[in-house]
N, C-alpha and C positions, 0 to 999 in steps of 0.2 A: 563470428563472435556473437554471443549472446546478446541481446537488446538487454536495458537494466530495468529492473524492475519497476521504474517511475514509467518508462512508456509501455511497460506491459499493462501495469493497473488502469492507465489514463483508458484502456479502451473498454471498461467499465464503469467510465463515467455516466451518470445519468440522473440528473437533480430533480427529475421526474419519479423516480422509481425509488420505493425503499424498502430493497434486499438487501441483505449484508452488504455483500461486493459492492455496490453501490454505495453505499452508505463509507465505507471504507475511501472507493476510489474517490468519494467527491469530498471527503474532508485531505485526502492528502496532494489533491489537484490544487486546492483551495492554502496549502501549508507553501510559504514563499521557501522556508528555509528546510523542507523536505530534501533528502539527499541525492536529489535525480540523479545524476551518475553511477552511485551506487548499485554494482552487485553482488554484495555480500550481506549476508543475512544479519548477521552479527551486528557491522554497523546500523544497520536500516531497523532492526528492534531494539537497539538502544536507544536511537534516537527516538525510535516512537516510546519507549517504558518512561521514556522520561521526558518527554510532553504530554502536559494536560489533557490533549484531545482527543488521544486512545483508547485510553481506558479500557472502555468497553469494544473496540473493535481490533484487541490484542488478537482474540483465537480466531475471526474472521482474517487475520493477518496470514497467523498459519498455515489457514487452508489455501489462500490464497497463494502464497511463497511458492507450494507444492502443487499447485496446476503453472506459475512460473517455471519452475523447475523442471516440469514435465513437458515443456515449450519444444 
């Protein structure tokens, strides 16, 4: 079985560094109500389209998803 995408991102954390991926992983490490079990894309950009804190880190989302995908 696939690991879900909250422990995929988690190993791009790095509150030291600011490249996208990071930038991304360390606001959704940082989100309590983030959908960690979640692996479906669907749920996991809704919930982000429609929190405040994405915004800007929607299409770093994408690229993201599709190196998950590519796990």
């Amino acid at each position: 079985m696939q690991t879900t995408f909250y422990t995929f991102i988690k190993r791009y954390v790095d509150y030291d560094a600011d490249d996208p991926m990071s930038r991304l992983a360390n606001t959704i490490s940082k989100d309590m109500a983030f959908p960690k079990q979640s692996q479906d894309f669907d749920e996991i950009s809704t919930y982000m389209e429609q929190s405040g804190a994405y915004g800007r880190l929607m299409t770093v989302f994408d690229e993201a998803w599709l190196k998950y995908t590519n796990i």
